[in-house]
ROMARVO-530154 format. One record per residue: residue in three letters; x, y, z of N, C-alpha, C, O, CB in turn. Coordinates in nm, 2 decimals, padded with zeros to 4 digits. Glycine has a CB too. Example, Ala and Ser with C-alpha at 12.3 -4.5 7.8 and 13.67 -1.06 7.14 Angstrom:
BEGIN
aa:n_x:n_y:n_z:ca_x:ca_y:ca_z:c_x:c_y:c_z:o_x:o_y:o_z:cb_x:cb_y:cb_z
ALA:01.32:-00.57:00.78:01.23:-00.45:00.78:01.32:-00.33:00.78:01.42:-00.33:00.85:01.13:-00.45:00.90
SER:01.28:-00.22:00.71:01.37:-00.11:00.71:01.29:00.00:00.79:01.34:00.11:00.80:01.41:-00.06:00.57
This chain:
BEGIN
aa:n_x:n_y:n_z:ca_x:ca_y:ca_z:c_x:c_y:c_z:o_x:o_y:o_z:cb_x:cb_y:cb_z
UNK:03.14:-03.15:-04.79:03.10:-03.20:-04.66:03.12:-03.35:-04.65:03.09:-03.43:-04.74:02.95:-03.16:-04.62
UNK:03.17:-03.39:-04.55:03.22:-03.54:-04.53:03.06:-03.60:-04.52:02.95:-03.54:-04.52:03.33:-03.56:-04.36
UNK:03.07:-03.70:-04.53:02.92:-03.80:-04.49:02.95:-03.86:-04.37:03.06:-03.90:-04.33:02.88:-03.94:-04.60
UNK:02.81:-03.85:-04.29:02.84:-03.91:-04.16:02.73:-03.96:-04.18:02.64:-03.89:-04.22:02.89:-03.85:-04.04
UNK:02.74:-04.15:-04.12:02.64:-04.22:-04.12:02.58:-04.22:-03.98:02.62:-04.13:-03.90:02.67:-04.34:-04.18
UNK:02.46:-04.34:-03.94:02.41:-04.37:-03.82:02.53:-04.38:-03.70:02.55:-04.31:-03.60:02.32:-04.50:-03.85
UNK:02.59:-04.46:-03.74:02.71:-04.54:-03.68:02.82:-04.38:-03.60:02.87:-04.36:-03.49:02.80:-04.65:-03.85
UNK:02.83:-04.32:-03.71:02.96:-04.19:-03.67:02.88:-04.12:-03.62:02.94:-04.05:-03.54:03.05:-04.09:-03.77
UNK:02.77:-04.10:-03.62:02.69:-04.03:-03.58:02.68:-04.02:-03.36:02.69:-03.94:-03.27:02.55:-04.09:-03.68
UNK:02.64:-04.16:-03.37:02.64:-04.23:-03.25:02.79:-04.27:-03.17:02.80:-04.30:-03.05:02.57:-04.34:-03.30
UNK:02.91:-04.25:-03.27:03.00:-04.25:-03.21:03.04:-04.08:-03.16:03.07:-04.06:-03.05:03.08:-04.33:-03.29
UNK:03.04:-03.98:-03.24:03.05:-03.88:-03.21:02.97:-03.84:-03.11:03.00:-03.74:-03.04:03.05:-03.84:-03.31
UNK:02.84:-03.90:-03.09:02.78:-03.86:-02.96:02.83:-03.91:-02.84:02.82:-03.86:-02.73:02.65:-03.89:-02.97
UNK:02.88:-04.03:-02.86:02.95:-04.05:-02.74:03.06:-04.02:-02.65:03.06:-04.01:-02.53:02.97:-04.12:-02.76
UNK:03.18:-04.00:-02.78:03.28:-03.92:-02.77:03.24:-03.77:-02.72:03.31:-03.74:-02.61:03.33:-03.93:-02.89
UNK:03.17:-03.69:-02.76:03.12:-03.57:-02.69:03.09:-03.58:-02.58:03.16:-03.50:-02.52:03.03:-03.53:-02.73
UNK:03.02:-03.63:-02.50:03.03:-03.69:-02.34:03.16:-03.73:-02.25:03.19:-03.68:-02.14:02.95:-03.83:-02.34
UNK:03.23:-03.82:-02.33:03.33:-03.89:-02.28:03.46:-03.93:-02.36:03.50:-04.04:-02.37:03.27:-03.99:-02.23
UNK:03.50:-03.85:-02.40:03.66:-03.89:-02.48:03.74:-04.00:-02.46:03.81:-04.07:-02.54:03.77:-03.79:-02.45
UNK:03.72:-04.03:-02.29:03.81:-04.13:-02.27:03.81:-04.26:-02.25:03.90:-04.35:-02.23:03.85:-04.11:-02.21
UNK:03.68:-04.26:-02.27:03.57:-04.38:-02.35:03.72:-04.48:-02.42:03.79:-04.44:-02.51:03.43:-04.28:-02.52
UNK:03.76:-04.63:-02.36:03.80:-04.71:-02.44:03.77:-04.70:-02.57:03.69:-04.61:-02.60:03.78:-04.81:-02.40
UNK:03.82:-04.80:-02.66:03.78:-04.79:-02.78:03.71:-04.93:-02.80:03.66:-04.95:-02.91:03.88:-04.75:-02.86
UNK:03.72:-05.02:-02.71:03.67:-05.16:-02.72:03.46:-05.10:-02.65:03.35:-05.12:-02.70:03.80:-05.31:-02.57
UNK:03.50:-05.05:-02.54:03.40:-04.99:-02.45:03.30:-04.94:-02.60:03.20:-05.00:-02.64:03.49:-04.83:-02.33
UNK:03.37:-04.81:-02.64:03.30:-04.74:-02.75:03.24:-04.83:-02.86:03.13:-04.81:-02.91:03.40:-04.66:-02.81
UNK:03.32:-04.94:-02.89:03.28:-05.04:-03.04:03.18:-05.10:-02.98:03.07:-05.09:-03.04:03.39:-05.18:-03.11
UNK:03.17:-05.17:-02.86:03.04:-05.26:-02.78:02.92:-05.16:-02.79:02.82:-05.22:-02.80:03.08:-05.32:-02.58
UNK:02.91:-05.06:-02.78:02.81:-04.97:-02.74:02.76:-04.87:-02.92:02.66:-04.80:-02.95:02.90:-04.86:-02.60
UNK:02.85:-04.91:-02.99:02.79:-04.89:-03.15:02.78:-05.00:-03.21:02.76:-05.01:-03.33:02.88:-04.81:-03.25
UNK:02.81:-05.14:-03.12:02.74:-05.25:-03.18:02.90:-05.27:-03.34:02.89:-05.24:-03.46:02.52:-05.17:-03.23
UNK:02.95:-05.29:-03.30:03.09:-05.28:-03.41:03.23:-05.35:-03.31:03.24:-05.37:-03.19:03.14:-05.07:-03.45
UNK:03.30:-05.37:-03.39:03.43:-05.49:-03.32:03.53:-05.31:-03.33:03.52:-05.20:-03.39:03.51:-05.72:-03.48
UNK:03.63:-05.36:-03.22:03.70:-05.23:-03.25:03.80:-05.21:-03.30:03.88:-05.15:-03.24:03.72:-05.17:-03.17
UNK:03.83:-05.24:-03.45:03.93:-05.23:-03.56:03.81:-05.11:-03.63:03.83:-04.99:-03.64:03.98:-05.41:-03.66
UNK:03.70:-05.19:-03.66:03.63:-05.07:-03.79:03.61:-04.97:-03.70:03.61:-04.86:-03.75:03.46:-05.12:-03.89
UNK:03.58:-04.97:-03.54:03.55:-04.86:-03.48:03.66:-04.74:-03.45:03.63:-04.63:-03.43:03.50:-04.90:-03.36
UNK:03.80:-04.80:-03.44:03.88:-04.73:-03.43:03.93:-04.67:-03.58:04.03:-04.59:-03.57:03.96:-04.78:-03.36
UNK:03.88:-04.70:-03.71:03.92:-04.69:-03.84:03.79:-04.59:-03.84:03.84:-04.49:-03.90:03.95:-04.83:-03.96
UNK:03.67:-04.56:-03.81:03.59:-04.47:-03.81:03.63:-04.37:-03.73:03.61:-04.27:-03.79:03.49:-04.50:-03.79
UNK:03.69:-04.35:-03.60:03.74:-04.24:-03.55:03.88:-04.17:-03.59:03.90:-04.05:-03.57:03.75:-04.27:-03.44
UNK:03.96:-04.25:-03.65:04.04:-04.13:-03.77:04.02:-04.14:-03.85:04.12:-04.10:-03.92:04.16:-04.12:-03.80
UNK:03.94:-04.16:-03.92:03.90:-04.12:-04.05:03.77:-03.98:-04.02:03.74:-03.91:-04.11:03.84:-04.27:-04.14
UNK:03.72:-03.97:-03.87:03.71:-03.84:-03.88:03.79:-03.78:-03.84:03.80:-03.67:-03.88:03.62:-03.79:-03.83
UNK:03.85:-03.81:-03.79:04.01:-03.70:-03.76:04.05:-03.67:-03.83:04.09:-03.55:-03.82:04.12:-03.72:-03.71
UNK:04.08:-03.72:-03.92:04.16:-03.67:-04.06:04.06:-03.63:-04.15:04.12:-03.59:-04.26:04.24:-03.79:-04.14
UNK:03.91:-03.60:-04.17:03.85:-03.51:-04.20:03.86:-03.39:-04.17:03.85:-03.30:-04.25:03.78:-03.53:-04.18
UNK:03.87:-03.41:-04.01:03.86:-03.25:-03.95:03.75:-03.27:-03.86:03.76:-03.20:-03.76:03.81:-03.12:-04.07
UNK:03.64:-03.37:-03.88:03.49:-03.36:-03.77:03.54:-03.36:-03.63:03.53:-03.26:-03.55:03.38:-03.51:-03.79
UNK:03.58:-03.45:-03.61:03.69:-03.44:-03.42:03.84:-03.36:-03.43:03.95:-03.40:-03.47:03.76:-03.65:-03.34
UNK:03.80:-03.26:-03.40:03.94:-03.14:-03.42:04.00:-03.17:-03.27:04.12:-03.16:-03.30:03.88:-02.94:-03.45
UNK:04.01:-03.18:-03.17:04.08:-03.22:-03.11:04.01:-03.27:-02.94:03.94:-03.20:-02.87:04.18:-03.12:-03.13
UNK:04.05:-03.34:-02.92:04.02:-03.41:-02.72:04.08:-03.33:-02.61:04.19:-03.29:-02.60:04.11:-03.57:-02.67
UNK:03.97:-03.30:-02.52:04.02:-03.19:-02.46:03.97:-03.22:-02.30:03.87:-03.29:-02.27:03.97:-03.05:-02.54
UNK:04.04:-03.17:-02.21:03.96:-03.19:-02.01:03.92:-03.06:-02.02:03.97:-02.95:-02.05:04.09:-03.23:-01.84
UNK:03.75:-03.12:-01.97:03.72:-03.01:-01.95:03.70:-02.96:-01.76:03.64:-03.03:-01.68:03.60:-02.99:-02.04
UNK:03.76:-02.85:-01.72:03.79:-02.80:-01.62:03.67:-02.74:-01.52:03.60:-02.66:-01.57:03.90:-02.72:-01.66
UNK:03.66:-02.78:-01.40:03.51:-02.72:-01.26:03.62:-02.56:-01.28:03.74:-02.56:-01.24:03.49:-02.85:-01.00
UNK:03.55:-02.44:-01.35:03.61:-02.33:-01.32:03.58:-02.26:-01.13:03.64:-02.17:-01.07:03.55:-02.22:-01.45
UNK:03.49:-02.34:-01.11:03.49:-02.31:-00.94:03.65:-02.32:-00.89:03.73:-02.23:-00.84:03.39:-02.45:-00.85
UNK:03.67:-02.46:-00.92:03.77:-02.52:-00.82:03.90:-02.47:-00.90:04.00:-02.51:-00.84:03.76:-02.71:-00.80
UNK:03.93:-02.41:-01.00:04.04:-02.37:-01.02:04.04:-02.18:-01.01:04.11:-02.10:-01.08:04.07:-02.44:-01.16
UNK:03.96:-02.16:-00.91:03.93:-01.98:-00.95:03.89:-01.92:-01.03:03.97:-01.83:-01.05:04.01:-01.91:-00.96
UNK:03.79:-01.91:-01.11:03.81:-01.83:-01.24:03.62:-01.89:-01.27:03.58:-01.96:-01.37:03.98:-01.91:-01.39
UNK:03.53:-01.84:-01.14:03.38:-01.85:-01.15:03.35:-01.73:-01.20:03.24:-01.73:-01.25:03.30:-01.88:-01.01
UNK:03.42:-01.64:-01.22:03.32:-01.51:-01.26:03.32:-01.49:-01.44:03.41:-01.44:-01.50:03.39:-01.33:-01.18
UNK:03.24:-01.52:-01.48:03.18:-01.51:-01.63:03.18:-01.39:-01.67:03.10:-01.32:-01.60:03.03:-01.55:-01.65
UNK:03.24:-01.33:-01.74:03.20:-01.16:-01.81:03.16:-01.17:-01.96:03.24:-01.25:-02.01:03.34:-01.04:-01.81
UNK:03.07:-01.12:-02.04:03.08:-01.18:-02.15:03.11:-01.00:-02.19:03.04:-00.92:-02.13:02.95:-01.29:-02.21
UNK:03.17:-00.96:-02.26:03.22:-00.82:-02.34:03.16:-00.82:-02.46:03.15:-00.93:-02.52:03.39:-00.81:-02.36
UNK:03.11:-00.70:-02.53:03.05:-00.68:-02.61:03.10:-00.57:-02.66:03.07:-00.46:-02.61:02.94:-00.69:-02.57
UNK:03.21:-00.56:-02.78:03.27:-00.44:-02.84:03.26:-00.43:-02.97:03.25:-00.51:-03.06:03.41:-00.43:-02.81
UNK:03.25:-00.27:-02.96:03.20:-00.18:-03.09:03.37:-00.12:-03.15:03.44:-00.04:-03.10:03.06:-00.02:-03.03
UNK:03.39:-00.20:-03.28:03.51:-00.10:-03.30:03.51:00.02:-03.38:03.44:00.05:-03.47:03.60:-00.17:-03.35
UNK:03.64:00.10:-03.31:03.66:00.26:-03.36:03.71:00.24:-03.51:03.69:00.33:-03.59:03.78:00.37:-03.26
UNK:03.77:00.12:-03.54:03.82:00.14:-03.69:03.80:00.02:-03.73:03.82:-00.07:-03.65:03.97:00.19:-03.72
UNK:03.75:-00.01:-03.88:03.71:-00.16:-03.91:03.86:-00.12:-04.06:03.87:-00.03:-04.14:03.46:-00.21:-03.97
UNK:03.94:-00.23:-04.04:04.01:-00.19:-04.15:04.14:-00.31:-04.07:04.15:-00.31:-03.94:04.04:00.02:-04.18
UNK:04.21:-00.38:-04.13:04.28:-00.49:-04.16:04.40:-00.51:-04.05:04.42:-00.62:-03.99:04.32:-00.46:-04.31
UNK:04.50:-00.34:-04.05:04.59:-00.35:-03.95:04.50:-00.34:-03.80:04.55:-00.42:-03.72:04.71:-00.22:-03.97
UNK:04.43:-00.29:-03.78:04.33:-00.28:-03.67:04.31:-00.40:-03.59:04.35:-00.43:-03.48:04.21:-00.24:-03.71
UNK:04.22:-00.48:-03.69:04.20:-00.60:-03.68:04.30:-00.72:-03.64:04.26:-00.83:-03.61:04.14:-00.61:-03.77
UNK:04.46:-00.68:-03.66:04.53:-00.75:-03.67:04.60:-00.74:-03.56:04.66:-00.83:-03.51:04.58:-00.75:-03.76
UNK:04.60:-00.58:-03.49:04.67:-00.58:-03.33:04.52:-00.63:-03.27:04.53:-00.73:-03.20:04.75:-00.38:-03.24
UNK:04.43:-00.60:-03.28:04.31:-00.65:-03.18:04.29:-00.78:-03.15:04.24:-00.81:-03.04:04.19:-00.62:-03.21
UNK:04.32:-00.85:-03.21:04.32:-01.00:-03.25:04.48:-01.06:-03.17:04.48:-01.17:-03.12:04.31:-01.01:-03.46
UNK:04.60:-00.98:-03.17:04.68:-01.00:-03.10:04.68:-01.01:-02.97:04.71:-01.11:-02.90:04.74:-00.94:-03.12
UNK:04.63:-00.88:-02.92:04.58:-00.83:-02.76:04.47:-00.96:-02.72:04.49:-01.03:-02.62:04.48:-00.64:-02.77
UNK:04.36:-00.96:-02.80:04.29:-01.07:-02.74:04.30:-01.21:-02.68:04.27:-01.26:-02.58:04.23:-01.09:-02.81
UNK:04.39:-01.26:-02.81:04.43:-01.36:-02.82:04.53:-01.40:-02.71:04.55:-01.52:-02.68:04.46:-01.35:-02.94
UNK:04.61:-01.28:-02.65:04.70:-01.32:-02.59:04.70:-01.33:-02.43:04.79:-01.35:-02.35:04.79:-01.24:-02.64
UNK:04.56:-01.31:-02.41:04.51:-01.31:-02.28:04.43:-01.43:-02.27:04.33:-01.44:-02.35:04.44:-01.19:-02.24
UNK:04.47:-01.51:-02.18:04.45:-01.60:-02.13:04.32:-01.64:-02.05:04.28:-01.75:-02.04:04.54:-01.60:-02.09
UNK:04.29:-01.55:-02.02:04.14:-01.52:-01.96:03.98:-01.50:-02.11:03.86:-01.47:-02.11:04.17:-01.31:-01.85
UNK:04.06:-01.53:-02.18:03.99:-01.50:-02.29:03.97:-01.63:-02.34:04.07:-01.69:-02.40:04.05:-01.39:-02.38
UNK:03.86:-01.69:-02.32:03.79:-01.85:-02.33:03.71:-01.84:-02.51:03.74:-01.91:-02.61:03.61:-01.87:-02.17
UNK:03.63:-01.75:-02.50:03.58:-01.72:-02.67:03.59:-01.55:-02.69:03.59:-01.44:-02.64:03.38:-01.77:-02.68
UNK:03.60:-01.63:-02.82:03.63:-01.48:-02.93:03.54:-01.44:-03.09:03.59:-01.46:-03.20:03.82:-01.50:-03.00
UNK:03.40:-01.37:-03.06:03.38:-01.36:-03.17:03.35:-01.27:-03.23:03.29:-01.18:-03.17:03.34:-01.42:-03.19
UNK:03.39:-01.27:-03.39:03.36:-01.13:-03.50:03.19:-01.17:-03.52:03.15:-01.28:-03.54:03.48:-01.14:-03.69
UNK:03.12:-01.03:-03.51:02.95:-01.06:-03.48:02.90:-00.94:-03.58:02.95:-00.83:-03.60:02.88:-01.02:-03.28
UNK:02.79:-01.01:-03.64:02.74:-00.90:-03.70:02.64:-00.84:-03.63:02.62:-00.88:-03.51:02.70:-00.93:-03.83
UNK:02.53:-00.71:-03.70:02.50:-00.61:-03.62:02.57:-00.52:-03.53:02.69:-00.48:-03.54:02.44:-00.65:-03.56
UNK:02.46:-00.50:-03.43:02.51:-00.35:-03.34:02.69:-00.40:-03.27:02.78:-00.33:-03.27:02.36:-00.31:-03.17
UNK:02.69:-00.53:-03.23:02.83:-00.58:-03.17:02.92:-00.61:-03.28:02.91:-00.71:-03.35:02.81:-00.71:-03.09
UNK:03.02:-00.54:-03.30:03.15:-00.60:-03.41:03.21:-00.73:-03.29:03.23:-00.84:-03.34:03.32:-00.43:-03.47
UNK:03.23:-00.72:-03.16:03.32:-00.83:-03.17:03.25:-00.89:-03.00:03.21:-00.80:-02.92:03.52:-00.77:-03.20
UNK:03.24:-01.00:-02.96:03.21:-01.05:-02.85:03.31:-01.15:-02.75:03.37:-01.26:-02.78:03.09:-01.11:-02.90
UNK:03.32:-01.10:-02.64:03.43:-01.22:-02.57:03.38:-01.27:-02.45:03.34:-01.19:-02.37:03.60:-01.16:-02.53
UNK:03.38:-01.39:-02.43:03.39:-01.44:-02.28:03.50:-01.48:-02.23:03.57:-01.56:-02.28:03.32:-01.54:-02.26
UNK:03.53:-01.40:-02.09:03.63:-01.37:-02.00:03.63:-01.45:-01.88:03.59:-01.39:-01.78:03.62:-01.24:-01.96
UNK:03.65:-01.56:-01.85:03.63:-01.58:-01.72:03.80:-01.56:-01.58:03.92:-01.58:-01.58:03.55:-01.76:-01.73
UNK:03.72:-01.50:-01.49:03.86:-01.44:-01.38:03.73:-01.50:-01.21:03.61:-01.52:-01.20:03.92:-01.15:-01.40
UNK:03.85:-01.49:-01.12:03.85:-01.52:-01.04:03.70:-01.42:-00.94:03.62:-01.47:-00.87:04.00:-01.52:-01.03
UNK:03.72:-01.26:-00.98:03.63:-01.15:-00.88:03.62:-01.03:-00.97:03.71:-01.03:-01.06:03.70:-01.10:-00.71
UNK:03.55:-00.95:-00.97:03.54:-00.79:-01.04:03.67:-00.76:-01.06:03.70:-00.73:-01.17:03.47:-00.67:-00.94
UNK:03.76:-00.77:-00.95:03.90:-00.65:-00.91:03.96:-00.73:-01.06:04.02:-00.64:-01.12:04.02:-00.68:-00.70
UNK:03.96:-00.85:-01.12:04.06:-00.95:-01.18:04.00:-00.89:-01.29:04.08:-00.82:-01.35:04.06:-01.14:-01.17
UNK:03.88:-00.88:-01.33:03.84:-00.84:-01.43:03.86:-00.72:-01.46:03.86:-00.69:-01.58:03.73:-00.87:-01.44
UNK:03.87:-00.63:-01.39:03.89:-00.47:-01.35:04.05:-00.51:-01.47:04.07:-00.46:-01.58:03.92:-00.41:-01.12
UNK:04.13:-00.58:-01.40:04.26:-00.59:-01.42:04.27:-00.62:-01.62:04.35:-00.56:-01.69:04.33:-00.72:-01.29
UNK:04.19:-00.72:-01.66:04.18:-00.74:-01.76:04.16:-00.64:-01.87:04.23:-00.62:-01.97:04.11:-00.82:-01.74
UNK:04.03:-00.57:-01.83:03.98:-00.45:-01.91:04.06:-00.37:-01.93:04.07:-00.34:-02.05:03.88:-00.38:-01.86
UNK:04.20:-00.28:-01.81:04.30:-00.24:-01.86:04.37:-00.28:-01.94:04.38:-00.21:-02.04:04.34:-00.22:-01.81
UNK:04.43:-00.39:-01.94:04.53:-00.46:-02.07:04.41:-00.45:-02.20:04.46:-00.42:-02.31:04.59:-00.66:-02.02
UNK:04.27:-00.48:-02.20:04.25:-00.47:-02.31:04.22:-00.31:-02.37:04.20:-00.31:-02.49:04.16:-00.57:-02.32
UNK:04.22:-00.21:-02.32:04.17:-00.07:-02.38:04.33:00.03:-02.37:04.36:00.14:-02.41:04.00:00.01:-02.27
UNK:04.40:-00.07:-02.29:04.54:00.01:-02.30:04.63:00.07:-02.39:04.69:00.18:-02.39:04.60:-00.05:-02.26
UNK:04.63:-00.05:-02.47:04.70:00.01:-02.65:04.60:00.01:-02.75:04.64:-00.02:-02.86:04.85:-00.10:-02.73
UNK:04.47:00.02:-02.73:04.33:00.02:-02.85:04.25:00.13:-02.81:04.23:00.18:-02.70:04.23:-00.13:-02.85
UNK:04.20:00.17:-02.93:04.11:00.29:-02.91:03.98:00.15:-02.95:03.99:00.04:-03.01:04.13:00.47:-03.04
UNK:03.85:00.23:-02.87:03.72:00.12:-02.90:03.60:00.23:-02.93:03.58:00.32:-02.85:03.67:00.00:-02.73
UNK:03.53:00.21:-03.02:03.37:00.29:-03.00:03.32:00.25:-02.85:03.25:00.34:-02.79:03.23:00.23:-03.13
UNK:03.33:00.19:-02.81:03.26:00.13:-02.73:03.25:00.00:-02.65:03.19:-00.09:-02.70:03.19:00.15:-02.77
UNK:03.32:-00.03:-02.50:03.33:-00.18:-02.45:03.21:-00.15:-02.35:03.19:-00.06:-02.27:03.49:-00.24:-02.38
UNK:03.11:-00.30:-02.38:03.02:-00.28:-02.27:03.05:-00.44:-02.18:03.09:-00.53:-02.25:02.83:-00.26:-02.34
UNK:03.04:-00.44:-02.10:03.06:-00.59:-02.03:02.96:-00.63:-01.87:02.96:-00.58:-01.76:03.25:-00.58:-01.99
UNK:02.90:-00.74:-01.95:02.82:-00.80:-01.85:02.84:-00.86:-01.79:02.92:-00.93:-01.86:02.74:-00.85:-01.86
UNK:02.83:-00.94:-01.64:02.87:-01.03:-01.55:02.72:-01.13:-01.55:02.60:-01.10:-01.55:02.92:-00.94:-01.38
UNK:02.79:-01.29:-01.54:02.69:-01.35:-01.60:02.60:-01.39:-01.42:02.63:-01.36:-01.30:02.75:-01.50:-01.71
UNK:02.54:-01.43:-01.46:02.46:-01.42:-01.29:02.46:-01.58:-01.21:02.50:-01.62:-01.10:02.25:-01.36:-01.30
UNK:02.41:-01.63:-01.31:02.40:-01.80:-01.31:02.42:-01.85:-01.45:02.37:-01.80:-01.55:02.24:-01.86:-01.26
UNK:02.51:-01.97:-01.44:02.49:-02.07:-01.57:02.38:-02.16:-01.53:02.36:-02.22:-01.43:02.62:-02.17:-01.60
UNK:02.32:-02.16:-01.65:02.20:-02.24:-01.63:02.22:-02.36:-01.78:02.16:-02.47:-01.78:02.03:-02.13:-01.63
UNK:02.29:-02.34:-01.90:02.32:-02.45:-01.91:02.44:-02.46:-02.05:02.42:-02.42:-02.17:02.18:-02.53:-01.92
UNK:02.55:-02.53:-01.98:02.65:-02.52:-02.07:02.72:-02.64:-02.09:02.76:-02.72:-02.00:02.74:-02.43:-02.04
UNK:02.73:-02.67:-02.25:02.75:-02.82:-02.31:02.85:-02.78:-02.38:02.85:-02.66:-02.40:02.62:-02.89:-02.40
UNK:02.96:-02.83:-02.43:03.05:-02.84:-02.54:03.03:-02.93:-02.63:03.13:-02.96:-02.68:03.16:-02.85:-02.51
UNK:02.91:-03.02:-02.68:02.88:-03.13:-02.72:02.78:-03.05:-02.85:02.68:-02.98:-02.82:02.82:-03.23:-02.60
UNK:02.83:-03.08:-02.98:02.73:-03.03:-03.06:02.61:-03.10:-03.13:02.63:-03.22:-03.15:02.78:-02.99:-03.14
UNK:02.50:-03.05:-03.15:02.40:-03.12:-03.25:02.43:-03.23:-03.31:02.55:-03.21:-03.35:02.36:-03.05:-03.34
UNK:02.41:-03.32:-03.34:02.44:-03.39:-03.49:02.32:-03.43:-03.55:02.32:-03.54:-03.62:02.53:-03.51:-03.49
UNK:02.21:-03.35:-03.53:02.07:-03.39:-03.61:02.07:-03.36:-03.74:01.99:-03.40:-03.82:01.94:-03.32:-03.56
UNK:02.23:-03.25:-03.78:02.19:-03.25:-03.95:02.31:-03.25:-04.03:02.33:-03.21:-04.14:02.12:-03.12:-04.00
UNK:02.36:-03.31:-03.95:02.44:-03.42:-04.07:02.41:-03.51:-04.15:02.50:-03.57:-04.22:02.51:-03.49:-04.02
């Protein structure tokens, strides 16, 4: 595990808010000139801690408000299986998260599409060439609160 001090700590919280944060902007506000501040931001990069900068998008204003989160039970747990399912998933675009879950759920996805009918449309492509124990899928009602910004209390 890399070490992250007070300083990265506080820079990484910032960056989480705002990526596009100058880097003079960013050094004044960690209290640092911005040579060592910009030598602390790739050097987590080249750790791995900031894996990559990204816009994040109002899914209102680009179509794609309806939330489904899918909840599937698979018919076969075994390696080739896993390897077309992981194809199919992956290759839909409507498919925001993807995860392998333990317990009663083997695998969980969030879908976001435009209305039911889009999502209707999705669920076919996904049960079309896969057999499933079981797809259950919920429509989310309200977001009440979503961050892409992680903890850093235990670093």
């Amino acid at each position: 595990m890399i070490e992250i001090d007070k300083i990265d700590r506080a820079i990484l919280k910032i960056l989480q808010e705002d990526a596009t944060i100058s880097i003079s902007a960013l050094a004044e506000r960690v209290n640092l000139s911005s040579t060592p501040c910009w030598r602390r931001i790739q050097r987590l990069e080249k750790e791995g801690v900031i894996k990559k900068r990204v816009t994040l998008l109002d899914p209102e204003k680009i179509n794609v408000g309806v939330t489904v989160f899918v909840a599937i039970k698979a018919q076969q747990h075994n390696e080739k299986w896993l390897r077309k399912f992981n194809d199919v998933v992956t290759s839909m675009s409507e498919v925001v998260e993807f995860y392998r879950m333990s317990g009663e759920t083997d695998y969980l996805l969030r879908i976001v599409v435009p209305d039911i009918k889009s999502y209707d449309a999705v669920y076919k492509r996904l049960i079309r060439d896969m057999d499933y124990l079981d797809i259950n899928s919920s429509f989310a009602m309200e977001q009440i609160k979503l961050t892409t910004a992680l903890p850093l209390d235990y670093t």
